[in-house]
C-alpha distance (Angstrom), angle and dihedral (degrees) to the residues before:
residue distance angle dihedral
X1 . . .
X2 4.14 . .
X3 3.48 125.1 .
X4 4.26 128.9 85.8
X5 3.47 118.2 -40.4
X6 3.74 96.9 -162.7
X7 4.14 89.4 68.3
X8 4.05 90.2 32.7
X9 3.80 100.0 155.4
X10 4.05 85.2 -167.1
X11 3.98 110.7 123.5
X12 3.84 122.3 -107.2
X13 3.98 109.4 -76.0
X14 3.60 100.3 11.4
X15 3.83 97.7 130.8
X16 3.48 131.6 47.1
X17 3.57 100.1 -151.5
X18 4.15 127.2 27.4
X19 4.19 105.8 -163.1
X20 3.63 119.3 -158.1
X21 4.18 113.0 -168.6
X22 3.85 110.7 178.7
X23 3.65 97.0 -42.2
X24 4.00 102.3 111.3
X25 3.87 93.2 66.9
X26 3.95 85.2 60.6
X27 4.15 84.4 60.2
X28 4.05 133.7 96.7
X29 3.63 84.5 -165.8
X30 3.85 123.1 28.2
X31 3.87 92.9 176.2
X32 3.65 99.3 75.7
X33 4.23 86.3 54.2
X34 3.35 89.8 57.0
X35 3.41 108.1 43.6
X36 3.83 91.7 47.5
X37 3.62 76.9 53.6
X38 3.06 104.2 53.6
X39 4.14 90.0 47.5
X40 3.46 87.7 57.3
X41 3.51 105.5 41.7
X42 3.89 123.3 86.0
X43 4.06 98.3 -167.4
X44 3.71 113.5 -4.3
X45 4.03 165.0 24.3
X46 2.84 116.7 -159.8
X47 3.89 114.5 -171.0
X48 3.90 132.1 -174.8
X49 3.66 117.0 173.3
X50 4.13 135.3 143.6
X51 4.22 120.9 -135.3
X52 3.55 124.2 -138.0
X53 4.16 104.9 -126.4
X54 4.29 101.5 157.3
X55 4.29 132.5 -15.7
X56 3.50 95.4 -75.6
X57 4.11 93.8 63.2
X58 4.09 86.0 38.0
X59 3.50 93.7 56.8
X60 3.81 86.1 43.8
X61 4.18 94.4 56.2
């Protein structure tokens, strides 16, 4: 399933996995993903993202 997780219309428990792949750095507020992932979410969250610390890792993004 694509589309925006934070206005997921999906009822609680309806997947057993939620996957996150370098989206939460594009965020201002990563809390209402996850909760709305967590609500839809039987078992997990899986989450796999990079931070931005100097240059090098911005030039890396």
């Amino acid at each position: 399933m694509n589309g925006n997780v934070g206005t997921c219309s999906s009822a609680g428990g309806s997947f057993d996995v939620c996957l996150f792949a370098d989206v939460l750095h594009h965020t201002d507020d990563v809390t209402i993903l996850l909760r709305a992932a967590r609500r839809v979410t039987r078992r997990f969250v899986l989450i796999k993202d990079r931070l931005s610390e100097n240059r090098f890792d911005f030039k890396t993004l």
